[in-house]
C-alpha positions as CSV (number, residue, x, y, z in Angstrom):
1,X,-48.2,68.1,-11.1
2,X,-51.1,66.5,-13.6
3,X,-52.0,62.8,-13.2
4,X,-49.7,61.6,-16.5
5,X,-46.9,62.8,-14.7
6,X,-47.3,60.8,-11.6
7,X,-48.3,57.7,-13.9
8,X,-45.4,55.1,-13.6
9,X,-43.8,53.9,-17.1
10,X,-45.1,51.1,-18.7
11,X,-42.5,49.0,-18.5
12,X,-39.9,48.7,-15.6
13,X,-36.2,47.1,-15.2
14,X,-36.1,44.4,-13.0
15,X,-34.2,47.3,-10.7
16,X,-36.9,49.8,-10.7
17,X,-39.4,47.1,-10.4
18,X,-37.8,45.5,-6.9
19,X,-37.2,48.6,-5.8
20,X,-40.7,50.1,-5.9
21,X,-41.8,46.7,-4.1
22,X,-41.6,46.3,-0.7
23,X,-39.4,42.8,-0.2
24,X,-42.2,41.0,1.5
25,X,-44.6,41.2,-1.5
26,X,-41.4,40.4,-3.9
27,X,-40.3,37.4,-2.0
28,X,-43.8,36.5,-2.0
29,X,-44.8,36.8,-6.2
30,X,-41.2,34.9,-6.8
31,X,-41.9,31.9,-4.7
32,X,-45.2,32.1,-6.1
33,X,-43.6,32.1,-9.7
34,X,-41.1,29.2,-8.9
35,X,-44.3,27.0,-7.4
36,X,-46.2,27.3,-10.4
37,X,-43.5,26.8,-12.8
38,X,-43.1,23.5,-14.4
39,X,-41.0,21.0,-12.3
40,X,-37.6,20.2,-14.4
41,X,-35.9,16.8,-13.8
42,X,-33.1,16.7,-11.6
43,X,-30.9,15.1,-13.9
44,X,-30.9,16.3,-17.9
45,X,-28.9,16.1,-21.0
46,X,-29.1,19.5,-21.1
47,X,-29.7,21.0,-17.7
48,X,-27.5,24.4,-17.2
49,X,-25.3,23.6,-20.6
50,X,-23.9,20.6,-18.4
51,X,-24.0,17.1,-20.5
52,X,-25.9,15.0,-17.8
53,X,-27.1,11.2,-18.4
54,X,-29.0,9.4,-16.0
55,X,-29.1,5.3,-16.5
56,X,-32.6,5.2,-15.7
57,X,-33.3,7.0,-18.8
58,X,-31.2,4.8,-21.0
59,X,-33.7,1.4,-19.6
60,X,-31.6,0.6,-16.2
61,X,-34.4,-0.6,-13.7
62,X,-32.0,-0.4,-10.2
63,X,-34.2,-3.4,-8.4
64,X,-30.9,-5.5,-8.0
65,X,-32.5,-8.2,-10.0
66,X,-32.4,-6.9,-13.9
67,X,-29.0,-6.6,-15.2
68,X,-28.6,-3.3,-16.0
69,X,-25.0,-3.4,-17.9
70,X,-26.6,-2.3,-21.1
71,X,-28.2,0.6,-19.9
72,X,-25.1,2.1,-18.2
73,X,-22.5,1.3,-20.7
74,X,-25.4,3.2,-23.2
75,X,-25.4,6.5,-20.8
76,X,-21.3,6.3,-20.7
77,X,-21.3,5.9,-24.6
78,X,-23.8,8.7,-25.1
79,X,-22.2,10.9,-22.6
80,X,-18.4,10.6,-24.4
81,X,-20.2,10.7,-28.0
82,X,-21.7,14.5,-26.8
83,X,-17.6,15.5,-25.4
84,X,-18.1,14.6,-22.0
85,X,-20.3,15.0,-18.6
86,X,-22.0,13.3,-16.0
87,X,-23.5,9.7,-15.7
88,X,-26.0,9.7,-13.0
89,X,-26.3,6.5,-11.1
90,X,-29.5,7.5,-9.1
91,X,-30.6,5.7,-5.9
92,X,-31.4,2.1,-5.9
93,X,-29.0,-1.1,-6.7
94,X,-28.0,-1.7,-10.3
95,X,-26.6,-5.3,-11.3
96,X,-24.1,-5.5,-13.6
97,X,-21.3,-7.4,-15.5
98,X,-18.2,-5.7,-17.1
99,X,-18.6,-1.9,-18.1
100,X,-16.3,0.6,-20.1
101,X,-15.2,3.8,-19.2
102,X,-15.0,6.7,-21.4
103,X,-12.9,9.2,-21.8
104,X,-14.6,13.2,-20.4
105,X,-16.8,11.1,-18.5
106,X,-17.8,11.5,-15.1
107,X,-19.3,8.4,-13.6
108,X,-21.5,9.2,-10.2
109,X,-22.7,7.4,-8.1
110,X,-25.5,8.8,-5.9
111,X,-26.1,8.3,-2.4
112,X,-28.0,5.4,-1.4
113,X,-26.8,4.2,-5.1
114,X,-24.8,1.1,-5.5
115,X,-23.6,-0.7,-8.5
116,X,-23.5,-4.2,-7.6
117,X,-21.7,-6.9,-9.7
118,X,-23.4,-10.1,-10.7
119,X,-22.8,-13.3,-9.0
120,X,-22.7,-14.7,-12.7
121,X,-19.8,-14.8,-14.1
122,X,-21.1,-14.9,-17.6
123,X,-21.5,-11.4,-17.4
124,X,-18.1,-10.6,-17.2
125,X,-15.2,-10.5,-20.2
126,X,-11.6,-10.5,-20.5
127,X,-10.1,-6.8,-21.5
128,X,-8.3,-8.1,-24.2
129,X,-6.4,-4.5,-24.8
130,X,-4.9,-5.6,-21.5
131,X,-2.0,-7.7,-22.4
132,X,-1.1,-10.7,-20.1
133,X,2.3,-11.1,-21.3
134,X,5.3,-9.7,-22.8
135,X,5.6,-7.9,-18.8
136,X,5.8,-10.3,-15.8
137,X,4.0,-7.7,-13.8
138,X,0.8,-8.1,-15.8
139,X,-0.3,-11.8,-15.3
140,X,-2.9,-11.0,-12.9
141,X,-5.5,-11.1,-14.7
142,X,-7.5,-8.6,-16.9
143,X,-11.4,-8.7,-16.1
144,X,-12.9,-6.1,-14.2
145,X,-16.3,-4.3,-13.3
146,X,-15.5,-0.9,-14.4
147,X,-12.1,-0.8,-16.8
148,X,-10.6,1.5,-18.8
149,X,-8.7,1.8,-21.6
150,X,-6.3,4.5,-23.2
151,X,-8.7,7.0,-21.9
152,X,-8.7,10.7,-20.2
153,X,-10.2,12.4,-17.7
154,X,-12.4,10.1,-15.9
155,X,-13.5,10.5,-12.7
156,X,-15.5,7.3,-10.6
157,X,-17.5,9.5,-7.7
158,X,-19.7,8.7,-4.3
159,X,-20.9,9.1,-2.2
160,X,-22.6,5.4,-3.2
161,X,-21.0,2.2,-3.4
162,X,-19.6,-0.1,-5.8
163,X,-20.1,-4.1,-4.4
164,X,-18.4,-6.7,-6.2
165,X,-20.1,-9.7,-4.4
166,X,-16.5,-11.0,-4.5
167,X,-17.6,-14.0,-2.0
168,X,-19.3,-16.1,-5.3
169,X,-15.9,-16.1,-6.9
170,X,-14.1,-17.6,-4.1
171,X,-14.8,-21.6,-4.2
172,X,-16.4,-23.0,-0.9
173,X,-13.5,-25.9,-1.1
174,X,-10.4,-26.9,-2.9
175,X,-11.2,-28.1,-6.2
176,X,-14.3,-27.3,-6.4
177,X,-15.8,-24.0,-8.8
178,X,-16.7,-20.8,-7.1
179,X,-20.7,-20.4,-7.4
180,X,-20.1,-17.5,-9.7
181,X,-18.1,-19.7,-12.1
182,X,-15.0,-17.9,-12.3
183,X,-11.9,-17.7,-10.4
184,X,-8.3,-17.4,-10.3
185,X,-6.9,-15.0,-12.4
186,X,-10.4,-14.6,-14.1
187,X,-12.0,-12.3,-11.3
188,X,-13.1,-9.2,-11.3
189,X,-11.3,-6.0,-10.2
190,X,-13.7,-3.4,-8.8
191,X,-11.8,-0.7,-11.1
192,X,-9.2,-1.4,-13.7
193,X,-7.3,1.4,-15.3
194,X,-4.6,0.5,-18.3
195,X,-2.7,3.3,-20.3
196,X,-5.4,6.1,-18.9
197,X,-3.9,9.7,-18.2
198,X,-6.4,11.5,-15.3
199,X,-8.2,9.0,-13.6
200,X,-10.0,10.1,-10.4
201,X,-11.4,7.8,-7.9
202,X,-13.1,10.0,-5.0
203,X,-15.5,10.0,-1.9
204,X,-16.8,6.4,-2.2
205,X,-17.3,3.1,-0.6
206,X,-15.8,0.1,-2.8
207,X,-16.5,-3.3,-0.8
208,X,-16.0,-7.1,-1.1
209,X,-14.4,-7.1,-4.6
210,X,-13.6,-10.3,-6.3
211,X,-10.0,-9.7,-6.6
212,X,-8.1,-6.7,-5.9
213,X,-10.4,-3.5,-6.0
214,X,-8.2,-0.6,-7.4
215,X,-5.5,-2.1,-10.0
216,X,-4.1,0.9,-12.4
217,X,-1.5,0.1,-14.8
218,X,0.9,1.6,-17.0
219,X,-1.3,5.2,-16.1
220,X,-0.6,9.1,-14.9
221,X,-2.0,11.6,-13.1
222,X,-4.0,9.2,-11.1
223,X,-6.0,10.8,-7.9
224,X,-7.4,8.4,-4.8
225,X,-9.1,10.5,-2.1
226,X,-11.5,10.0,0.6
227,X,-11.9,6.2,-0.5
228,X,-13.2,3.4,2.0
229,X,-12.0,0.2,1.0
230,X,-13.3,-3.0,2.7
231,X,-12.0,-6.1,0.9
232,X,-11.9,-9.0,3.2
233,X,-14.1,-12.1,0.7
234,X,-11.3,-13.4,-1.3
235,X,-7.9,-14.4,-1.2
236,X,-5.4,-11.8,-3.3
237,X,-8.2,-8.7,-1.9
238,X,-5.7,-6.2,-2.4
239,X,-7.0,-2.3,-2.0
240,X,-4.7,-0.2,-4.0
241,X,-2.2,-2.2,-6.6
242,X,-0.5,0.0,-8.8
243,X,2.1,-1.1,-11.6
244,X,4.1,1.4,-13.7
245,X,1.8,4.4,-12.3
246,X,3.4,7.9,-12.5
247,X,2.0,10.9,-10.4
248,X,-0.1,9.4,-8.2
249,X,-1.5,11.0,-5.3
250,X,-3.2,9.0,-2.2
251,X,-5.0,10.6,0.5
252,X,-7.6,10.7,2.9
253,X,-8.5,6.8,2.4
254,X,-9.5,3.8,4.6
255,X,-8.1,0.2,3.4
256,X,-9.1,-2.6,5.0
257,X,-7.9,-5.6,2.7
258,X,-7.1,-9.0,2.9
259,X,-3.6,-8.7,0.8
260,X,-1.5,-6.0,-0.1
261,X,-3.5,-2.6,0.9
262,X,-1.7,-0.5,-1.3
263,X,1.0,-2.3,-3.7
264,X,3.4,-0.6,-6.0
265,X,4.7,-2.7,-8.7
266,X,6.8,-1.9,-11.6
267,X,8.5,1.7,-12.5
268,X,5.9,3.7,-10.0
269,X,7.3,7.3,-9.6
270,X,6.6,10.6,-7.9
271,X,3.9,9.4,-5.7
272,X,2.9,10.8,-2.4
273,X,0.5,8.8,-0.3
274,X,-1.2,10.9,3.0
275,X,-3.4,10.7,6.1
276,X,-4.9,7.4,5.5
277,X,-5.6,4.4,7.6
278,X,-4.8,0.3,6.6
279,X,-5.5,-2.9,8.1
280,X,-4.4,-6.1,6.0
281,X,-3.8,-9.7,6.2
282,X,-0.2,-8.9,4.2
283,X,1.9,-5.8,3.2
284,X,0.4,-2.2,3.0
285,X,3.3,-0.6,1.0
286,X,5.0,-3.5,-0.9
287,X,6.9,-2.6,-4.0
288,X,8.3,-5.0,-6.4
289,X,10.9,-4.6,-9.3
290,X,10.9,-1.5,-11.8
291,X,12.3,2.0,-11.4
292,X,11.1,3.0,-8.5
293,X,11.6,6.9,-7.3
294,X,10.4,9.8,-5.6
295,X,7.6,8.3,-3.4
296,X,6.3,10.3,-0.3
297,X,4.4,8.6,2.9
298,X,3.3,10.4,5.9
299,X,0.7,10.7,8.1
300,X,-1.3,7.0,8.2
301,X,-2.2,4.8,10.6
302,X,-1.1,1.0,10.4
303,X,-2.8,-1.3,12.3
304,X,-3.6,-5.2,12.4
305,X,-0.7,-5.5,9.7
306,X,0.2,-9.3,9.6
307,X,2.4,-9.3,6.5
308,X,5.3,-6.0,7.2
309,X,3.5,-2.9,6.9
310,X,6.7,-2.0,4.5
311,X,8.5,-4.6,2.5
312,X,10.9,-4.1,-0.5
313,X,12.1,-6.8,-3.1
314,X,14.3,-5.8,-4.9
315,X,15.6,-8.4,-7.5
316,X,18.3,-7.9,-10.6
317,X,17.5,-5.1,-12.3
318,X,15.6,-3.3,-10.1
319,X,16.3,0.5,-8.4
320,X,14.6,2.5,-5.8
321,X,16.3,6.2,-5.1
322,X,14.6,8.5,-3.3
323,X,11.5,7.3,-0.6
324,X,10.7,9.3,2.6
325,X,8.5,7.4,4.8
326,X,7.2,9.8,7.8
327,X,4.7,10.0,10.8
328,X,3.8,6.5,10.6
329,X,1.7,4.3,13.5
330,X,2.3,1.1,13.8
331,X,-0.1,-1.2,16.2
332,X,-0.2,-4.9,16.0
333,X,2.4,-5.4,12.9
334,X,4.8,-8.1,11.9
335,X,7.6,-7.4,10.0
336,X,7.4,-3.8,10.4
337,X,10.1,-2.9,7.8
338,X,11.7,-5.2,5.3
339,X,13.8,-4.3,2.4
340,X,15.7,-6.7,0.5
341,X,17.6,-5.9,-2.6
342,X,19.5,-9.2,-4.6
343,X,18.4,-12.5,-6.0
344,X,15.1,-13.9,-5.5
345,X,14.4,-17.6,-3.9
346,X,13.7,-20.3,-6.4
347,X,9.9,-20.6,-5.3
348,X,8.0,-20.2,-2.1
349,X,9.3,-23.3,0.2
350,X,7.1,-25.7,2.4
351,X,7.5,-23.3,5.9
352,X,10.6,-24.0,7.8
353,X,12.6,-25.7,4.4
354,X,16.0,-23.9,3.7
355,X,15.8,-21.6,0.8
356,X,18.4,-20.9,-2.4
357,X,19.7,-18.3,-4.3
358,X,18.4,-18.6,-8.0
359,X,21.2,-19.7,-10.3
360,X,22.2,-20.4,-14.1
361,X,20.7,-23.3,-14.5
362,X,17.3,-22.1,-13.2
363,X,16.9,-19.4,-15.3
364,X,14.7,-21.3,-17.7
365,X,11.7,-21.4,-14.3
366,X,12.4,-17.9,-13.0
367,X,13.4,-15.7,-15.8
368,X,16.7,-13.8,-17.0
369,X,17.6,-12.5,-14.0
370,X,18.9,-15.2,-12.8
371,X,21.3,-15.9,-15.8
372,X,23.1,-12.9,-15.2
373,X,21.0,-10.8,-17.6
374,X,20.4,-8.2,-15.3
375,X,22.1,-5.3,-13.4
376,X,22.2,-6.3,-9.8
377,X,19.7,-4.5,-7.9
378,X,20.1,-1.2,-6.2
379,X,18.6,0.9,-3.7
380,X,19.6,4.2,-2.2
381,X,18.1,7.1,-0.4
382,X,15.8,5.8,1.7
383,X,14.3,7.3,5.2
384,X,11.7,6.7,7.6
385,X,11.1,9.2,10.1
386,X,8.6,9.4,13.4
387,X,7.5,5.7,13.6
388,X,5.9,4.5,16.6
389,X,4.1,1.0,17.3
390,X,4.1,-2.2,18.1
391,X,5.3,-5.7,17.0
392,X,3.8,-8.9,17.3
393,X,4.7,-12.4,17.6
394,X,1.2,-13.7,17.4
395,X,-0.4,-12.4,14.0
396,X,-4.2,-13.6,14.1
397,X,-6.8,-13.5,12.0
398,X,-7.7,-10.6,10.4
399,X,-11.3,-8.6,11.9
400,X,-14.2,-9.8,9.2
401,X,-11.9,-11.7,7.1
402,X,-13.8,-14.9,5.2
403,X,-10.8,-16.3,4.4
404,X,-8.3,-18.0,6.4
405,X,-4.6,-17.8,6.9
406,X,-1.9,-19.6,9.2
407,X,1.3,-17.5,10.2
408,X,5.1,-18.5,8.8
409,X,7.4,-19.5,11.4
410,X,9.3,-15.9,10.3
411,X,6.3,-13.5,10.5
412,X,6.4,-14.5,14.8
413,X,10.1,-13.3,15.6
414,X,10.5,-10.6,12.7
415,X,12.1,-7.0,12.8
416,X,13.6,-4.4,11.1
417,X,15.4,-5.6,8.2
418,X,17.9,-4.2,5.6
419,X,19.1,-7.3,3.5
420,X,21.7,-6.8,0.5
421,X,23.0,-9.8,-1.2
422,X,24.4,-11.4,-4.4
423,X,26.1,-8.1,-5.4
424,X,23.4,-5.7,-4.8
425,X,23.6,-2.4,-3.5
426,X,22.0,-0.4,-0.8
427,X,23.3,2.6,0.5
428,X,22.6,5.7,2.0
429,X,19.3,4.9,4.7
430,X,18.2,6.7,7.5
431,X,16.4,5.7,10.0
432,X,15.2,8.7,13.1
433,X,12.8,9.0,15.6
434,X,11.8,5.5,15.9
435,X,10.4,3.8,19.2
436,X,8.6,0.3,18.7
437,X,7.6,-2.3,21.2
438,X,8.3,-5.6,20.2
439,X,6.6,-8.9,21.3
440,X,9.8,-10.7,22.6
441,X,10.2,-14.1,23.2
442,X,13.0,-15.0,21.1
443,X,15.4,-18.1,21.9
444,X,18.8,-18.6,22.7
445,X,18.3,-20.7,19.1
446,X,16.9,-17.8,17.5
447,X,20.0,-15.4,18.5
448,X,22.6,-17.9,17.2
449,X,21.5,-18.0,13.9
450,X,24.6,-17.0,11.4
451,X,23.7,-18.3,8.6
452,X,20.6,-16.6,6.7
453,X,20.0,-17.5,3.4
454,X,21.6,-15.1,0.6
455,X,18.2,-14.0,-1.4
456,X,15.6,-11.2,-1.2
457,X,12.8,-12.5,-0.8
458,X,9.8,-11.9,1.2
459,X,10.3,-11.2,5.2
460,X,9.4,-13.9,6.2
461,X,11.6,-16.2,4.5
462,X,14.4,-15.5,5.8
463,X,13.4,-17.8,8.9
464,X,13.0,-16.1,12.3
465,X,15.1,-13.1,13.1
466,X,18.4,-13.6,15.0
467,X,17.8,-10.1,16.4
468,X,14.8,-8.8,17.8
469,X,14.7,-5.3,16.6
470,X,16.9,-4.3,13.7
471,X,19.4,-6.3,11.0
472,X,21.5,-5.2,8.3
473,X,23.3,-7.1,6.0
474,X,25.2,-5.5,3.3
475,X,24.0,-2.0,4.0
476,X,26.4,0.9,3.5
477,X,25.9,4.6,4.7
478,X,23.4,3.7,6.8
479,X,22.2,6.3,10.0
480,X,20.4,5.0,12.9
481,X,19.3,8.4,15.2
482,X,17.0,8.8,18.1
483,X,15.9,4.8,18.1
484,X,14.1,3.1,21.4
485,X,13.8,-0.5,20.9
486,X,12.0,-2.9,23.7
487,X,10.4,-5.7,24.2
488,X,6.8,-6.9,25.9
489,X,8.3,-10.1,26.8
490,X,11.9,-11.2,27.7
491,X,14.3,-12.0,24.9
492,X,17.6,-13.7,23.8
493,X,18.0,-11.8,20.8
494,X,20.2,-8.9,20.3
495,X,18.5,-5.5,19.4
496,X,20.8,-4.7,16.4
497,X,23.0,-6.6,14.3
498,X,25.1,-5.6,11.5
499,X,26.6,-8.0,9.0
500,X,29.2,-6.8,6.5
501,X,27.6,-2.9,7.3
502,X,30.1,-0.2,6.4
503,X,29.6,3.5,6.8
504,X,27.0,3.2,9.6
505,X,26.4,6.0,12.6
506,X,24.4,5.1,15.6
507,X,23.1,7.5,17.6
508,X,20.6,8.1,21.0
509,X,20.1,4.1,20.9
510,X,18.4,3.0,23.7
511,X,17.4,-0.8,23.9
512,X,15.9,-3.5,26.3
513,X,18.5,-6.7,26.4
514,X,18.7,-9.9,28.8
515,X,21.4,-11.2,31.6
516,X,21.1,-14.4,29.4
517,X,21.6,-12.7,26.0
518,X,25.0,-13.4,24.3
519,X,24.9,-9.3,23.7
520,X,22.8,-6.6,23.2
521,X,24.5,-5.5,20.0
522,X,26.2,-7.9,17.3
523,X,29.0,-7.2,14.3
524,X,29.9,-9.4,11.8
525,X,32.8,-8.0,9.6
526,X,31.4,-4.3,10.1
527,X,33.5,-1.6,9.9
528,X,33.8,2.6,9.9
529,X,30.4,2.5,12.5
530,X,30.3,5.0,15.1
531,X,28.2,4.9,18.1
532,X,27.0,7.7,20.3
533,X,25.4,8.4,23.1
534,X,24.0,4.8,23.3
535,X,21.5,3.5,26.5
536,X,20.9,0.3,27.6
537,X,17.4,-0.1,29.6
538,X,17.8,-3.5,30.9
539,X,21.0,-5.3,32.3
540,X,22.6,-7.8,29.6
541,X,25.6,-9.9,29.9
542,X,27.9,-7.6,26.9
543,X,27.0,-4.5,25.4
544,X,29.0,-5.8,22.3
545,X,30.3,-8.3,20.3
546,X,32.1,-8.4,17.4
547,X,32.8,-11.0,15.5
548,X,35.1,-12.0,12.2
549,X,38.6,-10.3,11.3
550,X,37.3,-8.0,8.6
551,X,35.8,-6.0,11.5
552,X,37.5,-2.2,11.3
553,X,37.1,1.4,12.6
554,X,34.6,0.6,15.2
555,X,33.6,3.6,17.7
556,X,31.8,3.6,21.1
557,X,31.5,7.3,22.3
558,X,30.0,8.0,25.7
559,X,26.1,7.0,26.8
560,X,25.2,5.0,29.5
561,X,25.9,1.1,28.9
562,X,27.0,0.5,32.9
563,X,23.9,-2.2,33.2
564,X,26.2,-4.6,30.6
565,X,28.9,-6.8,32.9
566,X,31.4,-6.3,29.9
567,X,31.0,-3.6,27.2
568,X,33.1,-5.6,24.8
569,X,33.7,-9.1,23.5
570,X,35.2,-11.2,20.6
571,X,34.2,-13.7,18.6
572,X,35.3,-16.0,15.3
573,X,39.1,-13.9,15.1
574,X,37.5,-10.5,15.8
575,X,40.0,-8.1,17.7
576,X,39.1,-6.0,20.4
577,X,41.7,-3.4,19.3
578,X,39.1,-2.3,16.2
579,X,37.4,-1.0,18.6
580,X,37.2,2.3,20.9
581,X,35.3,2.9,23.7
582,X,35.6,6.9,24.6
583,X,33.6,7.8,28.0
């Protein structure tokens, strides 16, 4: 074979070239390629086809001391005009006042980023798209730090922070301005999303916002995950409030708010909320008014709740079908479960004052609703499943809370509550697999309470509970199975009473009770109930008594109730003969 044809070609493919090169000397001519290449910003408009803007390029300095509004809202403008990408917030604190968001834009905040809102409130503006009338739901107020408008696809990403300095919009006294100059209704939300369609908020800290931090209206396909919430500066600091929000989806978050953690207002459907942890001074789940269906909880940890980890108001024209609540700790909780469906109280009341139904000639105050506008309110379908806790009669002050609260005389000897008045309906509720710990400590005065005001209002204003552990009033089709209810301390109170229940079964009940007690259950005009397999814990004076004559079709069918001297007594013309007790 001559030379020439031993010569390699002159030019090689990238495959015949590595492999005639041992991968030693290849590794070695690539890194020394790469190292003498020129270096290529991390962030670029045009780096890999992706549409990336990073604020420092558009003047933002990120010392904490220039506002940098300007340059951000610039990148987001530039980054829309192009059809979408990324805004970089890089590392270092950028001041701001009130920015938009843009549709196809990606907002993302870096770690050791933070954008921090100005203590001034002159750098903050009304969203005047956001209406504050014409929907009762929307008086809240419409200023924010990051809002948006009618837009898609925007995402709000970590793993930085957004800081909201919300302690300078929280006045030092009554009376007196805030140091940021604004307040009421005119702070700022951390995030506030109006008429958007995919809005994303993911794997980021959002701390001490002026008012609530997450407020999304009127909005679908909206996605919370792996959020850490810590909004304890200002009274209102809700975490999550959502009004008129369709396909939501909630999961792998920390709240830990001052007000409501995660409030649904309005017509919120299909909603699933999952594996999350809250802490609040009021409600976690509270829902208010609207068409309110298919909702899914399961899997979260309540604790430090002082407010009723679940509460419903349901006022005239209201209707909730179809809720599933599932898996649920509760530790340290008033309330835990309050859902009232009918009128509405004329106004909060100085604590301990009676409260009144609304009527006709209060309509002018409170709205239609109470002229008879309205359908009556309705609820149906509703479960909770695998809840396990405790109760307190003590609810403190909240862990890193600035602001201060004092407990209603309600929130101390609360329960379970199903409440249907003024020609409401609720029906069809199931309630399995429950076993709470209450604080105990109720009165003889407590347990003979009869007369409970006829409105849905808040928990707490109903006065303190005449039963410890569960009351329904009104309810109809409603299941009690596999329910252990007891107390930390002793207690005068019954563990159930139904008032005016129909339709109701009972079933694996066991329940502490007292010598002293008048009875461990109580029914008031209740009829069709059938109890099975009930247990009483603790020895009380009757297992139960019964009292009115529109009691009917009462049922008592075997368990063990020997530690009650009687099983059975009767009260206000109530006859013993509705009822049967079957060994």
């Amino acid at each position: 074979m001559d030379n020439d044809s031993r010569r390699a070609p002159a030019t090689l493919s990238r495959r015949q070239w590595l492999t005639s090169v041992s991968l030693p000397a290849a590794a070695s001519i690539a890194f020394s390629a790469v190292a003498k290449a020129e270096p290529r910003p991390l962030y670029h408009g045009d780096d890999f086809d992706a549409h990336t803007y990073n604020v420092r390029s558009f003047g933002a300095k990120g010392d904490g001391l220039a506002i940098d509004t300007n340059a951000v809202q610039a990148a987001i403008d530039a980054c829309t005009h192009d059809g979408g990408g990324v805004v970089v917030v890089p590392a270092g604190t950028f001041l701001i006042g009130t920015v938009e968001l843009k549709s196809n834009v990606t907002l993302h905040i870096a770690a050791g980023a933070k954008l921090l809102g100005s203590a001034d409130g002159k750098q903050y503006r009304a969203v005047d798209a956001i209406p504050l009338s014409g929907d009762t739901t929307l008086i809240d107020g419409n200023w924010a730090l990051l809002y948006a408008v009618n837009a898609k696809n925007i995402t709000i990403e970590g793993p930085g922070t957004i800081d909201g300095q919300g302690h300078q919009f929280h006045s030092p006294a009554h009376g007196t301005p805030p140091p940021s100059g604004l307040g009421g209704h005119d702070r700022p939300y951390h995030v506030l999303g109006y008429r958007c369609e995919g809005l994303t908020i993911r794997n980021i800290d959002l701390v001490d916002c002026a008012y609530h931090s997450v407020r999304i209206i009127q909005s679908k396909r909206i996605h919370m995950d792996s959020i850490y919430i810590h909004n304890r500066v200002n009274s209102n600091n809700d975490g999550f409030h959502f009004i008129s929000a369709q396909y939501v989806t909630i999961s792998n978050c920390i709240v830990l708010s001052q007000d409501d953690a995660c409030a649904l207002f309005g017509s919120c459907q299909f909603i699933t909320i999952a594996n999350c942890i809250f802490s609040t001074r009021w409600s976690v789940f509270r829902f208010g008014g609207g068409v309110v269906q298919n909702i899914a909880v399961s899997n979260c940890v309540l604790y430090q709740i002082y407010g009723c980890p679940i509460k419903f108001q349901g006022n005239p024209g209201s209707r909730y079908e179809n809720l599933a609540f599932s898996n649920l700790i509760l530790q340290d909780v008033t309330g835990p479960i309050h859902v009232g469906m009918g009128p509405r109280p004329v106004k909060q009341p100085e604590p301990g004052a009676p409260l009144r139904p609304a009527t006709d000639d209060m309509a002018a105050s409170i709205g239609s609703e109470a002229a008879g506008h309205v359908s009556p309110a309705i609820l149906r379908n509703l479960s909770f499943t695998g809840i396990h806790g405790t109760v307190t009669t003590n609810p403190g002050q909240i862990a890193e809370s600035e602001v201060t609260s004092s407990a209603n005389p309600g929130e101390r000897h609360s329960c379970i509550t199903f409440n249907c008045v003024g020609g409401a309906t609720m029906e069809n509720i199931s309630v399995s697999d429950v076993h709470l710990v209450f604080g105990g400590g109720g009165t003889a005065e407590d347990a003979a309470r009869r007369d409970l005001p006829e409105i849905a209002g808040e928990y707490f204003m109903l006065g303190p509970m005449p039963a410890y552990g569960i009351y329904a009033r009104g309810a109809r089709g409603l299941t009690l199975q596999n329910i252990r209810l007891q107390v930390a301390t002793s207690d005068l109170r019954p563990a159930v009473i139904f008032d005016r229940v129909s339709d109701a079964a009972i079933g694996g009940l066991s329940i502490d009770s007292n010598p002293e007690a008048e009875s461990a259950l109580r029914f008031i005009d209740s009829k069709d109930v059938l109890i099975t397999a009930p247990r009483l814990l603790t020895p009380t004076s009757t297992f139960l008594q019964i009292e009115g004559s529109d009691n009917a079709s009462i049922t008592v069918d075997g368990g063990d109730i020997s530690k009650a001297q009687r099983p059975l007594t009767t009260k206000n013309n109530a006859r013993a003969e509705v009822v049967k007790m079957r060994s």
